[in-house]
C-alpha positions, 0 to 999 in steps of 0.5 A: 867045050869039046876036044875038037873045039879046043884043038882048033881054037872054037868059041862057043858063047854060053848064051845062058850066061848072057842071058844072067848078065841080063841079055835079051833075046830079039826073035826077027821072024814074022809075026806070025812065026813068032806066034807059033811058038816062041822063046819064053821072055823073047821079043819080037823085032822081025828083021825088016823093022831092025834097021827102024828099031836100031837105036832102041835096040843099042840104047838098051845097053845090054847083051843081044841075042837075035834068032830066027828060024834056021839062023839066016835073018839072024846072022843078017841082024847081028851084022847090022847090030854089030856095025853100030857096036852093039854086045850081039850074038847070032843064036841061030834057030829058036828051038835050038837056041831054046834047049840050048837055054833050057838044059 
């Protein structure tokens, strides 16, 4: 955690230890975005299909990690996720939720 973080209170979630703890990463881009390149073990839920795939996903009971390409459709899918009550973290942009999973 860096100083300033500490000075003004920011959390920072350690995405790799949700993922020790046996969370999931849910990639919401198209199909076709997915398909150009990934996070390696990640599904992909694009965020139109969701809202359909909502009770699957918080009958997983585990952690989730949604991203996408810059972090919007991300964060729209955590605030549907959470509003059911599901363990969810916006991750932002794939690659860099990647390095981020990855140093």
């Amino acid at each position: 955690m860096s100083i300033l973080n500490k000075i003004f209170g920011i959390k920072t979630t350690d995405y790799k230890q949700l993922i020790n703890d046996g969370g999931l990463v849910i990639d919401v881009r198209t199909p076709g975005e997915f398909n150009s390149g990934h996070i390696s073990g990640s599904t992909n839920v694009p965020l139109d299909k969701i809202k359909s795939k909502i009770k699957k996903i918080e009958n997983l009971k585990k952690p989730i990690i949604f991203c996408c390409a810059s972090g919007l459709r991300s964060g729209q899918a955590t605030s549907i996720a959470k509003s059911r009550g599901i363990d969810v973290y916006n991750g932002g942009g794939w690659s860099s939720l990647n390095r981020k999973l990855n140093k």
